[in-house]
N, C-alpha and C positions, 0 to 999 in steps of 0.2 A: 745873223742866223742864215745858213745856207736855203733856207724857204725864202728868204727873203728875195733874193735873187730869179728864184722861180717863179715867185708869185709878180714879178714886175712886168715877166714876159708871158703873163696868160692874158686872155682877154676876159676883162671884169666887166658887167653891165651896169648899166645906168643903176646908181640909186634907187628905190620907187618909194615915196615915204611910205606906202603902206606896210613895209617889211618892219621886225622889229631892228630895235636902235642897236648899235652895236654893244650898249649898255648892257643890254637884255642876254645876250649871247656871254658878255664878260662875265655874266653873274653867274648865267649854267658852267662855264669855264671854269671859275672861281670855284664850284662844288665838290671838284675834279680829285683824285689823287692826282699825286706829281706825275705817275706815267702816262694816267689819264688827259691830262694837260698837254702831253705832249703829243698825244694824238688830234686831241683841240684843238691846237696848234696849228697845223698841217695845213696848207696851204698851193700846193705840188709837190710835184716829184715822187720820188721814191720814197715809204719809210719801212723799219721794220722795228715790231713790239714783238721783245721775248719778254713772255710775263710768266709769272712763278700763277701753281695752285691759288684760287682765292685772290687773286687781284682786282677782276671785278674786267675782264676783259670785254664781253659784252657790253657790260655797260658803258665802258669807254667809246666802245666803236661804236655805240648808239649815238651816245652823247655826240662823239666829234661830225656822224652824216647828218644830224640835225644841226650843228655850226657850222658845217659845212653848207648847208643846203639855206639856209640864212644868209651867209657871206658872201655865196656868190649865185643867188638868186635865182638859183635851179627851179624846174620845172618836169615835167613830165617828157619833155623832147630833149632835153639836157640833164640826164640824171646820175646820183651815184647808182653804181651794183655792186651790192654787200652780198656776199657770195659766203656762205658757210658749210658743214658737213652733214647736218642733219636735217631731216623736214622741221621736227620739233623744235632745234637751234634756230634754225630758220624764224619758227612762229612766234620765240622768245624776241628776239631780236626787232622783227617786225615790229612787235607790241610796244618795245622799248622805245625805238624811234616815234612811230607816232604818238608817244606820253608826252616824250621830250617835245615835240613839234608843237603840237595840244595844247602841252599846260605851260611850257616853259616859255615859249616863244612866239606862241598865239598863230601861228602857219596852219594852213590847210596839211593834212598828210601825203604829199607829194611831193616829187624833185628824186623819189629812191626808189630801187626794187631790190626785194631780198629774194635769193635763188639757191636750190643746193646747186654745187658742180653740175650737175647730170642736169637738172630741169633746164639752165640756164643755155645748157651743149642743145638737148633737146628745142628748146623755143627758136636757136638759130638758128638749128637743120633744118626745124616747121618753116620757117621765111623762106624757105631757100630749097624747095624739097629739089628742082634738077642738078643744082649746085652740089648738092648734099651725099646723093646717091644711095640714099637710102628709102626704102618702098615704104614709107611710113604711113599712106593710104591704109595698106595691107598688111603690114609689119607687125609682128608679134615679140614683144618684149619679152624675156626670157629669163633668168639666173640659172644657169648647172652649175647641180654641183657634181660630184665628183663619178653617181651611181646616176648622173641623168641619161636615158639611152638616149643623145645626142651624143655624148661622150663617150659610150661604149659602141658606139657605131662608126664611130670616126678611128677606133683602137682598132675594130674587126676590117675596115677598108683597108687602112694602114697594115695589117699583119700581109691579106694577100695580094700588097701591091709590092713587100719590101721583104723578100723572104731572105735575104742574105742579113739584114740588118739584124732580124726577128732570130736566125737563127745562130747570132753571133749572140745575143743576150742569152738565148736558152742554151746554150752550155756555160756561160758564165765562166768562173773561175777554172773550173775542171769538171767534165764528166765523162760517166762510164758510159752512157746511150742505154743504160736500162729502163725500161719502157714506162714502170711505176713512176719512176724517178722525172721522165719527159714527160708526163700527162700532170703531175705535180706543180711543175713548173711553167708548161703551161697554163697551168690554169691561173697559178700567183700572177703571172705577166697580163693575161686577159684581162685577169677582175680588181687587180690589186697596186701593182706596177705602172703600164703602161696607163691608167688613168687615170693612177695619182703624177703624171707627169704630165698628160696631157692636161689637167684642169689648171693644177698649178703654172704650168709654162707661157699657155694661151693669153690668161691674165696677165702674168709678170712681163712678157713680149708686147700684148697688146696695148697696153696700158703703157708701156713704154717707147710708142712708136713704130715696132719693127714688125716687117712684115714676114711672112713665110721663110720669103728668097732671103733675106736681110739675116733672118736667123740662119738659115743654111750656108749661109758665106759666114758666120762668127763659126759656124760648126766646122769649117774646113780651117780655121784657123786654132782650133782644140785638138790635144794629142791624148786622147781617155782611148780605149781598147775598144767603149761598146760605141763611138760615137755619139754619144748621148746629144747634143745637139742641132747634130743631123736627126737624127730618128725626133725631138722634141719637134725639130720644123716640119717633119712630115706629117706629123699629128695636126699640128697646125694648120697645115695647108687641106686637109681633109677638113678638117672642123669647120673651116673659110667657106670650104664649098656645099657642105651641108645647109651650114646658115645661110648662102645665097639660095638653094636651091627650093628652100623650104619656106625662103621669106620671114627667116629669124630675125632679133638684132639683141644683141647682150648692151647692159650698161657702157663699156670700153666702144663699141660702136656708135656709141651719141657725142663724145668724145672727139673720137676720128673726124666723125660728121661737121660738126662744127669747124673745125682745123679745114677740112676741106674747101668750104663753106668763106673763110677768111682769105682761103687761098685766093681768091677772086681779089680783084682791085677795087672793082664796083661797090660787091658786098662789105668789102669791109671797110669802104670809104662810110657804107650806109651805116653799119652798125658803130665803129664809132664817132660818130658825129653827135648821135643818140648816148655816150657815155662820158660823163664830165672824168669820173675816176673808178676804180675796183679798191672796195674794202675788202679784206678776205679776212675770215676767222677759223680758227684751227689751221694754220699754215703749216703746222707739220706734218699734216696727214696729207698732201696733195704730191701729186704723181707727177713726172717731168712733162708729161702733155694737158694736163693740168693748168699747171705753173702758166705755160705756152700760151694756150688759151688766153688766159685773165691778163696776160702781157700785152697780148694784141688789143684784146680789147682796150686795154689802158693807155693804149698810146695815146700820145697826143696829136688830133686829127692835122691842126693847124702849125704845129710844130713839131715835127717828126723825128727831130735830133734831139731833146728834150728827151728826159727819162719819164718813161710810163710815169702816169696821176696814180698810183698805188702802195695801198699800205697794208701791208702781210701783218697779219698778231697771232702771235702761236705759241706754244712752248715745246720746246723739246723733247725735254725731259716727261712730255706727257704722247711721247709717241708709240701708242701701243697698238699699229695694226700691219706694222709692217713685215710680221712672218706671215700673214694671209693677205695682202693686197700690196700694191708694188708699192706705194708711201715709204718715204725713207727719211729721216730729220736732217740726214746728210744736206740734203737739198735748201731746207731752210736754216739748215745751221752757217751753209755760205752765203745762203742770201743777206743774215745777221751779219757775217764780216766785212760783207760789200758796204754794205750802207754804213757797219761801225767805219771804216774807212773813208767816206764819205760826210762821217758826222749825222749821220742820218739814222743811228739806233737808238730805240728809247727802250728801257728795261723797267718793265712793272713789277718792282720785288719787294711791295707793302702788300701784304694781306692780310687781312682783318677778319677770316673765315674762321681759323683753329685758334683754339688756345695756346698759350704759349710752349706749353711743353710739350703738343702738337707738332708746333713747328720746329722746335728743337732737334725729335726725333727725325724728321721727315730732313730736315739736313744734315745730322748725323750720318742719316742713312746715304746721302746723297756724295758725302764728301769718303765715308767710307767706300763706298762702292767704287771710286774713282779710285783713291788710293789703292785698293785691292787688285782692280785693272791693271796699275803702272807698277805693281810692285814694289810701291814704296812704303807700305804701311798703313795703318788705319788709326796712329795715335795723332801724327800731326795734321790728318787728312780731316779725322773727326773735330777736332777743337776748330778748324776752318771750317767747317760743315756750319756748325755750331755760332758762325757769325765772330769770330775771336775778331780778337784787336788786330789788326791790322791785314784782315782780307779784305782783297781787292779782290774778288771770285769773279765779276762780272768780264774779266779780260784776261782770262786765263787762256791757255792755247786748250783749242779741240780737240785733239787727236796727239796718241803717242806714234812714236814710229813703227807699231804694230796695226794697230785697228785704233777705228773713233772710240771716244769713251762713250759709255752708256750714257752717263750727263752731263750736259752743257754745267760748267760749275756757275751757279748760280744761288744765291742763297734766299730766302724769304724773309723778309722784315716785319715785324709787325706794324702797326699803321702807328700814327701818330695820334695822341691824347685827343686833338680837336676834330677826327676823324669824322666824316657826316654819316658813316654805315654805325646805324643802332646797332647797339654791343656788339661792336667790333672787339675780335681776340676777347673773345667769351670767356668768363671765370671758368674754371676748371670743375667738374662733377668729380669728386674722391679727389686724387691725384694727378689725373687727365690722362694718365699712361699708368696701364698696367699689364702686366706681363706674366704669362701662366706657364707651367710646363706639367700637364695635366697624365695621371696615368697612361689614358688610353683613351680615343677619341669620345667612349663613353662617357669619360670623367670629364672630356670636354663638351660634350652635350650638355650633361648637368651642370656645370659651371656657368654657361651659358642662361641656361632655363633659371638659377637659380639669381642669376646677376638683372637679368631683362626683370623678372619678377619685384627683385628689391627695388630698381629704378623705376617702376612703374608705381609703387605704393609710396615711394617719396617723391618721385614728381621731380625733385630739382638736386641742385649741390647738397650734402649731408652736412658740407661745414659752410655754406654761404647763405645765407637764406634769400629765394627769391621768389617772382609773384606766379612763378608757373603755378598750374592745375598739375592734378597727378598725373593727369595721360595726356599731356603737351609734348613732351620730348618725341624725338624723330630719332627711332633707331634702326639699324639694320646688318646685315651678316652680311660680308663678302666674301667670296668662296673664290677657288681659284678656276672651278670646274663643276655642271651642273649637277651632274651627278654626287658631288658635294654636298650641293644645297639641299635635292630630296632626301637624302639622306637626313638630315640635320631636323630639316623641316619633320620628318616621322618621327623623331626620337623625340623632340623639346615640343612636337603636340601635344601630350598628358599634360604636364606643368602649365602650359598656355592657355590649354582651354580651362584648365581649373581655377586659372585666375583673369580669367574673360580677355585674355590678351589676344589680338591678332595677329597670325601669321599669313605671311605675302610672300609665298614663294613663285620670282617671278620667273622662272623656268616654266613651271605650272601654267600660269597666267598666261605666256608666250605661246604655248603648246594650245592656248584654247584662243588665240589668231589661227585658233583652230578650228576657223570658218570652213577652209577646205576639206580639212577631215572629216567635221558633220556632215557637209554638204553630200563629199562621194558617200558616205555611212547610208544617208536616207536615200539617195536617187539607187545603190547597190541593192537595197531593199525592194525599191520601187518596179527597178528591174526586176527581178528574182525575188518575190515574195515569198516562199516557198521554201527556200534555203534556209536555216535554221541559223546558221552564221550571222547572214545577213540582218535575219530578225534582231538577231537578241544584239548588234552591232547597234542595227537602228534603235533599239530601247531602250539602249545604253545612253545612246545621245538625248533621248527625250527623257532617263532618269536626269542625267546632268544639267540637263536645262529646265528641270523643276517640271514638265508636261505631265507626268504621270509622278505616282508614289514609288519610292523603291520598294521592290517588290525579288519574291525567285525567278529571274528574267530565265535561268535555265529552262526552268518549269511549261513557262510561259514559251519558249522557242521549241521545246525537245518539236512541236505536232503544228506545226505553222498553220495549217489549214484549220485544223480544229482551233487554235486560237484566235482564228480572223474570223473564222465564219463558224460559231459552233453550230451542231446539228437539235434537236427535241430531245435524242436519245443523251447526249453527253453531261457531265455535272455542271451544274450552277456555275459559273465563272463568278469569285468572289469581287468587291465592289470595284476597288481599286486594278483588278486585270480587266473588267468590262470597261472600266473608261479607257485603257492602253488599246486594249482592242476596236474602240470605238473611232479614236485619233489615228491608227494605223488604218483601219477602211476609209476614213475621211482622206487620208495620203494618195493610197489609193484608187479614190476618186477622182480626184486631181491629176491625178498622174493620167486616167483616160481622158479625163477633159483640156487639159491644156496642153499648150505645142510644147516639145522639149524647152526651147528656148526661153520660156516662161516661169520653168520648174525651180531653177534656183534662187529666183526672187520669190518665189512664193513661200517656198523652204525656209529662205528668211524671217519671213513675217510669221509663219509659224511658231517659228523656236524665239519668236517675242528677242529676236536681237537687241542692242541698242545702237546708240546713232552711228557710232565707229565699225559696229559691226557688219549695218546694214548697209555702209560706203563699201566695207569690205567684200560682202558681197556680191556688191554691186561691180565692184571691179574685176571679179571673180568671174563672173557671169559675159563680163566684154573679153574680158581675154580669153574663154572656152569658146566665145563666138566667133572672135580672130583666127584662132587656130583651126576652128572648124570650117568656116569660111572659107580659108586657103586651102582645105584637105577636099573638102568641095560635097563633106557628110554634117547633115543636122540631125540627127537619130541620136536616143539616149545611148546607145551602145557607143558612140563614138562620143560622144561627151563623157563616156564614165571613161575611155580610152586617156585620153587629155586630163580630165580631172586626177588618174589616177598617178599619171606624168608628175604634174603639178606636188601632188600631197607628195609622192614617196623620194621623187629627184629632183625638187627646187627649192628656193629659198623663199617663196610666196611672202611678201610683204604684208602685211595687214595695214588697214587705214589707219594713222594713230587717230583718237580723243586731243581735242585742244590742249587737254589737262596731263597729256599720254606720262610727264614726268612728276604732277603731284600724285597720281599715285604708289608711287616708288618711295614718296615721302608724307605721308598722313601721319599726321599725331596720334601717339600710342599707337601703332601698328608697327611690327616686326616682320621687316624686310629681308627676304634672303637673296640675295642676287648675287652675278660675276661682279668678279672684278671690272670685267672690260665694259658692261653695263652701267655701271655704276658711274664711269667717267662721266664731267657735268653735274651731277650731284651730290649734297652733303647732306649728313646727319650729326643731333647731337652726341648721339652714341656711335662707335662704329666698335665689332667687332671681326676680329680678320683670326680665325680658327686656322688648323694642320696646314700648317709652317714649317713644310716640310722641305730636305734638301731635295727632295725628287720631286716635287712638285715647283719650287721656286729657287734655282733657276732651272732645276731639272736639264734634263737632257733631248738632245735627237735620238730617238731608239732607232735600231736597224728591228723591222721585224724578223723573228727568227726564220717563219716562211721563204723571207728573201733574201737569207746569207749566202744564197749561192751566187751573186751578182757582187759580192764584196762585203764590207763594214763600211756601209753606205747606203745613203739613199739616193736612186740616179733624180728623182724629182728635185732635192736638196741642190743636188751638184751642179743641173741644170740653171735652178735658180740664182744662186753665187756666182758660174757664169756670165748670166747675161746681167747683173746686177756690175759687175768686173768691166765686161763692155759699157756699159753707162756711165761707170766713172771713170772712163778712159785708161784702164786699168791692163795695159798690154805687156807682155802676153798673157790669155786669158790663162787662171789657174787650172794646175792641173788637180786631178780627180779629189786626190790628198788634202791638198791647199783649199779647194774650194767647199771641202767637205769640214773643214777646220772653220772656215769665215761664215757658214752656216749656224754652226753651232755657236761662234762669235755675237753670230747675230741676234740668236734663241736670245743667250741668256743676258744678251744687253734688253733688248727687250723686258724678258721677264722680271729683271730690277725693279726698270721703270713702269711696271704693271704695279708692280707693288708701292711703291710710291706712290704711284694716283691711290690706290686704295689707303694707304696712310693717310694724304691729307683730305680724302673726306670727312674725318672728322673733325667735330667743331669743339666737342666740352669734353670725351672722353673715348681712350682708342685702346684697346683691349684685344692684345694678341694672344695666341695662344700657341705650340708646338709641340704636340703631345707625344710619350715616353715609346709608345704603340699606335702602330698606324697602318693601315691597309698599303701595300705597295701599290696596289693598282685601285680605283675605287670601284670596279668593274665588280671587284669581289671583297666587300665589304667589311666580311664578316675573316677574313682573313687577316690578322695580324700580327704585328711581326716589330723588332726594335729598328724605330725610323729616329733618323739622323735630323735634325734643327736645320731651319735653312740657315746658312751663315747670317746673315744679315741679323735674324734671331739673337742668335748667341752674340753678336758685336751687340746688340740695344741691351741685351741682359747686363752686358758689363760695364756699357756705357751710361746705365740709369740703375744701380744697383738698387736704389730707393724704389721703384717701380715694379722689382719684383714681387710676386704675392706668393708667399705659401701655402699650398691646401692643406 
């Protein structure tokens, strides 16, 4: 074995008999799936794991830094770092390792630290803060998005420093100079334009290494009319100096920090001395400064020609975030080649998660889609999909000589009969795949309501019999877009509630990480009691939060002063407005007694948070003190300033719950959630509703506002540019080409969205693409004959038995 070689030239420490035997370690080993074992295995160097949906990836990479941290007698000053993408991923992982350490191996829980990307960039830059260069004393951690005034501030700097640029976009293709027509188009470039390029460009540049100057030298090497990557680096370079100036730092800034930070010989003698190796999980979602990072750290301190202690596990084909963050599978689909060249890839493609006809569909789908790509077909693509006799999928080439394929051809096995995952490839509930094509999204609501309903009064398979309770099963709705899911979630409430079923619409739920929104709700109040807005906003929040009865809050706000403070003369206030009235004077109390800075943790404990809520808060509260701090105002007016920043223009994180992902799956509760949400979790049931061609793989629209700039988007174009430059991709495309590999992008993407949402499920997966569909879901009630997403119409044909008739 090529480890073998590596592991001769590491230095191994002294035995200590108190470690467990090697015995011990063989036997967790021994538990392993085969790909799982090959992570076991590992011993240095390089490896890479592309593993299929349901392999048990986590678990693996648990398994192997608890063998690992066994074998070579790690500690706290000599550790691995399992570096993954989520905080919750994170806290799964964590918990796994120390089971394994615990129960399996009898070790103290140490030798490892589990980090997301950012916290792990962040904890470097803390050691290192003059190295770093970043004012993290005083620094305010941030997210804009698109309508953040950071962003629109940097668009209005940029207009009056570049008026030839500015005015090369606003006449666009052709115009007359009539004055309607200029103030029109001004205004699409202000609000619409220029910031959907500055948000977008910032991230995809920064995140990629390149600085202002750096993009502005790619921009002189582009032949587009408007410049477009000149003008994106000038946004750029304004955005740079705001955030210096203000003592901002974005996620992409902890990043840099770090890199910087390594740049030292010192520093980075010190920090890996401290790292035996880097596990990564989700390897497809990391960015090429990313990637950079975990390399340094990986080196080996005492053998420097040695390839990095690091082992990448990812899958490809579950790369869904690369139309909104620079992530590209590109990166780890070579890193796969490298090592397969090496002898160093190990492919996890048993999973034991779906049912088999689950899995069938989910490589159908996988093998079709390629073939659709290369234009060769979808009959011998599918039968390979499908595991046929004599595919070799795992060594298939990448890329045709147009674009990558959407996926690594890869197919899913199911696990072996002696499998140690309890009902592994789970008996099938009905059929395990069926397939609807419902009148009208109506007829798909009630199909839906009427399906969740019969599953819940049986509990289990109709033709197996097994020991579930009625309301054991884990189902849930994937959508492709939130708006989807409220939707759904109003229509299939009467049926739900009438047969005591819960609905979790986690849109909803997300919207009520809507600590911010109470929070400015009641301090807007506190402020401006008086306001009748304000009131009935405030009583809005303490209807929802259970403080008072619902009630006519109208009624109640029309005369604010009479309702806080009634006079002798005025009517009886009925019971339930005397207690609202009673809770709003007591706010009001508070509000004269305690310092601004006090007011949002006390807001908390008001509205009876719970423990996630009340971190939430609490975070809440340090970052409006950051920001105010630096502005050099403690007054509620300038914290309602900030706060109001926060709710309307950022992406304000909420603290998760330990539990943040068994809610998404509770027995008997009906779940509605994204697609892109849903990654990481399964249900026994999955339904995947309006399977639509506009929706999956859908398209890039040109808004009509901005057709006078071309049939394009310059944010798109921009993007595909510097993505061109990253893969050393010369000369960069022009406007055409890059607007083409945009779109290339979209709908590879979009496939593989669907895919993950396919192999969520475990015993039964229930699509639907209905006759009548809302083109846009903006306007609901608007329908119209929608077209089946392909992929749709390919499983219809390809599992005719699956079809159901209404």
């Amino acid at each position: 074995m090529p480890e073998a070689n590596l592991t001769d030239q590491l230095s191994i420490p002294t035995p200590d008999s108190r470690l467990p035997t090697p015995a011990k370690w063989e036997q967790l080993r021994n538990s392993l799936r085969p790909g799982q074992q090959q992570m076991a295995d590992w011993q240095g160097g390089q490896l890479a794991v592309s593993a299929v949906p349901g392999a048990g990836k986590s678990t693996g990479m648990a398994a192997a830094t608890a063998i690992a941290i066994a074998r070579h007698q790690l500690h706290a000053k000599r550790a691995i770092v399992v570096v993954t993408f989520t905080r919750s991923a994170a806290a799964n992982i964590k918990g796994k390792i120390r089971r394994y350490l615990r129960e399996e191996l009898s070790l103290p829980p140490r030798g490892f630290t589990v980090n997301t990307l950012h916290g792990l960039a962040l904890n470097i830059a803390s050691r290192y803060p003059d190295l770093s260069g970043l004012p993290l004393d005083n620094a305010t951690l941030i997210t804009p998005n698109q309508s953040h005034r950071l962003i629109r501030t940097c668009v209005e700097q940029w207009i009056a420093a570049n008026s030839r640029l500015y005015s090369r976009l606003l006449e666009g293709r052709q115009f007359d100079g009539e004055e309607t027509e200029r103030l029109r188009r001004q205004s699409v470039l202000r609000t619409e334009v220029l910031p959907a390029l500055a948000y977008l460009v910032i991230h995809e540049a920064k995140s990629s290494g390149y600085q202002p100057q750096q993009l502005r030298v790619l921009g002189e090497q582009a032949t587009d009319e408007y410049e477009i990557l000149t003008v994106a680096a000038g946004l750029y370079e304004q955005y740079q100096n705001l955030m210096r100036s203000r003592d901002l730092i974005d996620y992409d800034d902890m990043i840099l920090a770090a890199l910087r930070v390594l740049e030292n010989p010192s520093a980075r003698r010190n920090e890996q001395k401290q790292v035996f190796a880097v596990f990564e999980d989700e390897a497809q979602d990391s960015s090429p400064l990313q990637t950079k990072l975990l390399e340094i750290l990986a080196q080996d301190l005492e053998n420097p020609d040695l390839p990095a202690n690091l082992i990448r596990v990812g899958d490809p084909n579950q790369a869904i975030n690369s139309t909104f963050t620079p992530a590209d599978p590109i990166y780890f689909r070579r890193f796969c080649e490298e090592c397969q060249q090496q002898q160093r890839l190990a492919t996890m493609d048993m999973a034991g998660r779906s049912t088999r006809i689950v899995i069938a569909a989910a490589n159908f789908m996988l093998g079709w889609v390629n073939g659709r790509e290369q234009g060769a077909g979808s009959k011998e693509q599918g039968r390979r999909g499908q595991g046929g006799q004599g595919s070799n999928s795992s060594h298939q080439p990448l890329t045709t000589s147009h674009a990558p394929l959407p996926f690594r051809e890869q197919t899913i096995h199911p696990v072996s009969l002696d499998d140690p995952q309890p009902d592994a490839n789970p008996a099938p509930i009905g059929g395990g795949l069926e397939l609807h094509t419902p009148r009208d999204i109506h007829h798909t609501a009630e199909l839906i309501g009427r399906r969740v309903v019969a599953l819940c009064q049986a509990g289990s398979n109709e033709e197996t019999p097994t020991t579930e309770t009625p309301n054991s099963l884990r189902m849930a709705v994937l959508v492709r877009e939130n708006r989807q899911g409220r939707w759904l979630a109003e229509a299939i409430a009467p049926i739900c509630q009438e047969h005591n079923i819960v609905v979790y619409e986690v849109s909803e739920s997300d919207r009520h990480s809507q600590v911010p929104a109470e929070v400015l709700a009641l301090l807007q109040f506190l402020d401006r009691p008086h306001s009748p807005d304000y009131l009935k906003a405030a009583l809005e929040v303490l209807v929802q939060r259970q403080l008072i009865q619902p009630q006519d809050l109208n009624a109640l706000a029309t005369i604010p002063e009479q309702f806080l403070y009634p006079g002798p003369l005025d009517a009886p206030q009925p019971e339930p407005a005397q207690k609202a009235s009673h809770l709003c004077r007591s706010l009001l109390r508070a509000r004269m007694e305690l310092p601004p800075y006090q007011l949002i943790s006390f807001l908390a404990l008001t509205l009876n948070y719970d423990q996630a809520e009340l971190a939430t808060a609490d975070k809440l509260a340090e970052r409006v003190q950051q920001q105010l701090a630096g502005n050099g105002n403690n007054n509620l007016a300038a914290m309602l300033i900030v706060l109001s920043e926060i709710v309307n223009s950022e992406r304000f994180e909420a603290v998760d719950a330990e539990d943040s992902e068994a809610r998404y799956t509770r027995p008997g509760q009906l779940t509605i959630i994204t697609m892109h949400k849903a990654k990481g979790l399964d249900w026994d049931c999955v339904f995947i509703p309006f399977l639509h061609e506009n929706t999956i793989p859908g398209n890039l629209r040109v808004l009509p506002q901005a057709h006078f700039l071309g049939d394009f988007t310059v944010a798109e174009v921009a993007r595909a540019q510097i993505r061109a430059a990253l893969h050393e991709q010369f000369p960069l495309p022009d406007v055409a080409t890059a607007w083409e590999q945009a779109k290339q992008l979209k709908t590879a993407e979009e496939f593989r969205l669907l895919y993950v949402a396919i192999t969520r499920a475990k015993r039964l997966l229930w699509i639907s693409a209905a006759q009548k569909a809302p083109f846009t879901w903006s306007k609901p009630e608007n329908l119209d004959n929608s077209r089946p997403c392909p992929v749709f119409s390919a499983l219809v044909r390809q599992f005719p038995r699956s079809v159901v008739r209404a």
